[in-house]
C-alpha positions in Angstrom: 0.0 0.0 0.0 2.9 2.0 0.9 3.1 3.0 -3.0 -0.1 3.4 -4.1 -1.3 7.3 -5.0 -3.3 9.1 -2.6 -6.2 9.3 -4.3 -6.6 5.7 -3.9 -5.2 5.5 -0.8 -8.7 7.6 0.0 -11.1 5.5 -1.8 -9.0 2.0 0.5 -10.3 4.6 3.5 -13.8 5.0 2.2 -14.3 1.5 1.6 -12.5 0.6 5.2 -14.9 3.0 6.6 -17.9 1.6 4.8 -16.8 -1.9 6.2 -16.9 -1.1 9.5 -20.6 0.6 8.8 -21.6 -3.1 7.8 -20.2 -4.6 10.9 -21.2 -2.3 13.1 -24.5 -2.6 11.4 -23.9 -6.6 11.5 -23.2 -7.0 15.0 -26.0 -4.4 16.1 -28.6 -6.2 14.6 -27.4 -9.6 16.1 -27.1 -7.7 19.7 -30.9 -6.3 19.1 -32.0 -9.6 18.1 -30.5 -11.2 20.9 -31.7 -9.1 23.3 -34.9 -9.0 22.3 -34.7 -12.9 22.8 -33.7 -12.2 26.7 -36.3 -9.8 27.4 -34.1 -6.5 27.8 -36.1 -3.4 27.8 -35.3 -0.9 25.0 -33.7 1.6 26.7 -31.0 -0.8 28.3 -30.7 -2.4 25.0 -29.6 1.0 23.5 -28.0 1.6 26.7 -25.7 -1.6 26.6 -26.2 -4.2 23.8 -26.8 -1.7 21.1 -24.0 0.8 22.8 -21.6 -2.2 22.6 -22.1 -3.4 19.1 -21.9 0.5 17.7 -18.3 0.8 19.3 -16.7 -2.2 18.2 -15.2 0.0 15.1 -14.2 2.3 17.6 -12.4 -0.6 19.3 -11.2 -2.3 16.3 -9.5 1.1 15.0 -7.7 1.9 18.5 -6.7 -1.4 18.9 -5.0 -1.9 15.4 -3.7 1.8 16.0 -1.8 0.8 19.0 -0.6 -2.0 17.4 1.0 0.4 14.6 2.5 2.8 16.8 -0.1 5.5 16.8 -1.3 6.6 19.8 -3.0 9.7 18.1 -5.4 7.6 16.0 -6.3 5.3 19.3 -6.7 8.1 21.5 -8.3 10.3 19.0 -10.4 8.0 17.2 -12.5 7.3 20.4 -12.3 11.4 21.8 -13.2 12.7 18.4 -16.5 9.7 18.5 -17.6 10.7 21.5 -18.0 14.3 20.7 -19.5 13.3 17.1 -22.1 10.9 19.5 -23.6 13.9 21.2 -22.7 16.7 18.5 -24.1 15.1 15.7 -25.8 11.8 16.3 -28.0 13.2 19.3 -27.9 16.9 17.8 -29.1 16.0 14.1 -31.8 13.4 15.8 -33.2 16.1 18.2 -33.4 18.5 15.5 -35.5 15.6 13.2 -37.8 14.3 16.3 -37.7 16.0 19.7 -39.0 12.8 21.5 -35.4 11.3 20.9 -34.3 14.1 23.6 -35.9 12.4 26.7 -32.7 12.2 29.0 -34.9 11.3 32.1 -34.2 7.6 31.7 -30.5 8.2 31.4 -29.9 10.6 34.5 -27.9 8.1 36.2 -25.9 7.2 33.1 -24.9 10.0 32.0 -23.3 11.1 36.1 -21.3 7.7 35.3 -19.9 8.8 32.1 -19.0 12.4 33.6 -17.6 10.8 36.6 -15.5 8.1 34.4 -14.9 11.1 31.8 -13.4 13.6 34.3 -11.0 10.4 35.8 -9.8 9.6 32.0 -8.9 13.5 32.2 -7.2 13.0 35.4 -5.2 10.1 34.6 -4.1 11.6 31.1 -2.3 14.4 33.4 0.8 12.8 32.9 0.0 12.2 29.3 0.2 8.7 29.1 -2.4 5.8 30.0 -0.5 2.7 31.6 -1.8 -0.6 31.4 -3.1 -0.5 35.4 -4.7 2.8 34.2 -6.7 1.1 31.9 -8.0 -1.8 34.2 -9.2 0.9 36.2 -11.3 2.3 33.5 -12.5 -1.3 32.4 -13.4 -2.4 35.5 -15.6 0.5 36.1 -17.0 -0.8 32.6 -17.7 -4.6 34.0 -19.4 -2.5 37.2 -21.6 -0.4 34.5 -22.8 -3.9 32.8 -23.8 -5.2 36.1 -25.6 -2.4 37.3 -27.6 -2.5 33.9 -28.1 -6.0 33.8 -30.1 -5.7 36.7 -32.8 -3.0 35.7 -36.4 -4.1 35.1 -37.2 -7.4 32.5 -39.7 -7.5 30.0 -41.4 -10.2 28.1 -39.4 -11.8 25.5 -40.2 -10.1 21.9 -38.5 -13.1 20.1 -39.2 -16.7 20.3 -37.0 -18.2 17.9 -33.4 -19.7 18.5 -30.7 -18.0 19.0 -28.3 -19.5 16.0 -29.3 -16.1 13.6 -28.7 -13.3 16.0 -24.8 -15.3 16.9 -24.3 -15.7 13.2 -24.6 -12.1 12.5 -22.6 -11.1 15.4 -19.8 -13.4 14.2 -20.1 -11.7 10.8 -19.8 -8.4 12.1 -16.7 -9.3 14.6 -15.2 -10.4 11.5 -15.8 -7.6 8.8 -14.9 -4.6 11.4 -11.3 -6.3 12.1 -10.5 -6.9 8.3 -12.0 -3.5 7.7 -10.4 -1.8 10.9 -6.8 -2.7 9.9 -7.3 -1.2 6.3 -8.8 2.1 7.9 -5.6 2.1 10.2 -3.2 1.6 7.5 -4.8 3.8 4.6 -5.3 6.6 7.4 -1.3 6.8 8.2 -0.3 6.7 4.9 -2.7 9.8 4.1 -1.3 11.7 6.7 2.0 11.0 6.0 1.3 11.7 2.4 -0.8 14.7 2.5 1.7 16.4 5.9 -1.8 16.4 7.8 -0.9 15.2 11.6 -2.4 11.4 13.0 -4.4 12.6 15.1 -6.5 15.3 13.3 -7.6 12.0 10.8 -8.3 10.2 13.6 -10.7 12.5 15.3 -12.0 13.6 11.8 -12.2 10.7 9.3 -12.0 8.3 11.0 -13.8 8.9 14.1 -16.8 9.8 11.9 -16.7 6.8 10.4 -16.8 4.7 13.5 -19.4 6.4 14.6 -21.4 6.2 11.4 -23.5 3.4 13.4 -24.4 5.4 16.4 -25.5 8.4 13.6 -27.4 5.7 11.3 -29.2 4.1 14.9 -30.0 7.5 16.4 -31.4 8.5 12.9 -33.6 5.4 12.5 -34.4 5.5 16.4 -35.6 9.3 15.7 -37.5 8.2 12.5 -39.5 5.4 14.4 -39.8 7.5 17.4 -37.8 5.1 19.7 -36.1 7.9 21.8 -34.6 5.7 24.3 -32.9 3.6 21.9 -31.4 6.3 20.3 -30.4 8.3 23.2 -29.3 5.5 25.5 -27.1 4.4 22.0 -25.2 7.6 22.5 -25.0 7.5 26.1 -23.6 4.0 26.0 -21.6 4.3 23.1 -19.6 6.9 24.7 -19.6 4.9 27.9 -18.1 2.0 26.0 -15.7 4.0 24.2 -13.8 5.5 26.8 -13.9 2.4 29.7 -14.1 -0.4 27.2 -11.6 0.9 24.2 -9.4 3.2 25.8 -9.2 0.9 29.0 -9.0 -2.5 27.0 -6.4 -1.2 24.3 -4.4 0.6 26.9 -4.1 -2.7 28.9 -3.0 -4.5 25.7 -0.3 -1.6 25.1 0.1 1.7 26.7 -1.1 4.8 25.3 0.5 8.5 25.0 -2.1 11.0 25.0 -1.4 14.0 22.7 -1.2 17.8 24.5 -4.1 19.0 22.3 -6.4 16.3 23.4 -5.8 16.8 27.2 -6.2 20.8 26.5 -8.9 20.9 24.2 -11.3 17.9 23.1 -11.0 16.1 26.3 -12.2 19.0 28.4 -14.8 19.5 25.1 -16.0 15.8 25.2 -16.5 16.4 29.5 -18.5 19.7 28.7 -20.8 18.2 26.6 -22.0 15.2 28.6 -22.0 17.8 31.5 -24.2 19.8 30.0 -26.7 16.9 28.8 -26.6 16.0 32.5 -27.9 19.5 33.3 -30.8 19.3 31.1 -31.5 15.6 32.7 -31.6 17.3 36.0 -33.1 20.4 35.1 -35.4 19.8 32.6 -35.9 15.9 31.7 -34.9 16.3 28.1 -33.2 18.5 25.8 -34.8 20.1 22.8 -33.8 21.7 19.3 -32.4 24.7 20.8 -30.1 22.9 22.9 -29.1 20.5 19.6 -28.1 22.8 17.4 -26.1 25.0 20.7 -24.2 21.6 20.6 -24.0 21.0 16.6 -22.1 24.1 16.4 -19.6 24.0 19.1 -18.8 20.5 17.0 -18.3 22.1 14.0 -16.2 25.2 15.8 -13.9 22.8 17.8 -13.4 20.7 14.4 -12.6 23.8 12.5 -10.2 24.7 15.4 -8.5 21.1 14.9 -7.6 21.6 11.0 -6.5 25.7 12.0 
């Protein structure tokens, strides 16, 4: 690949980033069907199983990042999703269907992931994330899975086995790590190529792509008017992200944490779940006004990362 031009060296990154789309979309649908088969409530589904599949591209890219030698894409990959999750998946659904902004259900949720957002910031302070750093964070993950796996059954929606929802899991485990490792490689070659620094393509390109299946949920979730699974997606996607990427790839191989990140977008990413946690308390839900107030400050601090 190392030779190939750039422009094709963008369409490899396009089609890597429309294979993790597929696998995320695989192994979302396989996670909804098997929940659905357990009797999970919506809201926990989009809270945890839905969460989970949506940020296995995020894991994928990280991990396979790590493995390279780039911190900046690992790191940046997951920060720049997590601000895209609330900036653009939550703030373009409010903006189509205000019911998708009922952040009652997720009060709770959303104190977690400023509490473990705010200790990600603290343990960055030296710029680095060590491998005990990172058990930290995934063991408050393996606590957050308990704690939902114990809200409030309901009936079984499926009846059928289980073999279909496993199969499509499998598929989608096994798409998003073929196309993870292309979207890696293509990514750090453009760079290179192009003199455009790792970790403004990670928190651009690629972490819009990863999070192209938290978009594409929150957007059908808004369309069908199925607010909690499209806010509990974002929620839990970001949850996931930071405690279950950051803290698993960091245990696999420790991360350095660019300057930028610890100044800027961490802070950024910490602000904006703070503020969603206001409008929980405050007001029960967030409407269009408050979507597009958090649309633009996406756009501004991405504009901000390319000047």
């Amino acid at each position: 690949m190392e030779n190939l031009p750039v422009l094709l060296l963008w369409l490899i990154l396009l089609l890597s980033l429309a294979g993790l789309y597929a696998g995320g979309e695989l192994l979302v649908s396989g996670g909804v069907g098997l929940a659905n088969r357990l009797g999970i409530r919506k809201v926990v589904i989009g809270l945890t199983v839905v969460a989970m599949g949506t940020s296995m591209p995020e894991f994928f890219v990280s991990l396979f990042g790590a493995l390279k030698g780039s911190a900046d894409i690992s790191v940046g990959n997951v920060i720049g999703s997590n601000l895209a999750n609330i900036g653009l998946a939550l703030g373009i659904s409010v903006l189509i269907r205000k019911e998708v902004g009922r952040l009652k259900e997720v009060i709770w949720d959303l104190l977690f992931l400023s509490a473990m957002t705010a200790l990600f910031w603290a343990m960055g302070m030296d710029r680095k994330l060590s491998p005990w750093e990172g058990g930290i964070l995934f063991a408050g993950l393996a606590v957050y899975i308990l704690a939902s796996s114990r809200r409030k059954r309901v009936e079984a929606e499926e009846t059928k086995p289980l073999s279909y929802p496993l199969v499509l899991i499998a598929g989608g485990i096994g798409l998003l790590s073929l196309a993870a490792n292309y979207t890696v490689k293509s990514g750090i070659l453009i760079s290179q190529r192009m003199g455009i620094s790792t970790l403004a393509i990670g928190m651009t390109a690629m972490a819009l792509g990863t999070s192209l299946p938290e978009i594409s949920v929150s957007l059908v979730a808004a369309a069908k008017r199925e607010g909690g699974i499209g806010v509990g997606n974002v929620v839990g996607s970001n949850i996931f992200n930071l405690l279950g990427v950051l803290g698993g790839v960091s245990m696999i191989k420790p991360l350095a944490i660019n300057r930028n990140l610890m100044v800027i977008y961490i802070p950024a990413s910490l602000g904006f779940t703070l503020f969603l946690l206001f409008l929980a308390l405050w007001r029960g839900k967030m409407d269009r006004r408050h979507s597009l107030l958090l649309l633009v400050a996406y756009l501004i601090l991405m504009y901000y990362l390319f000047r």
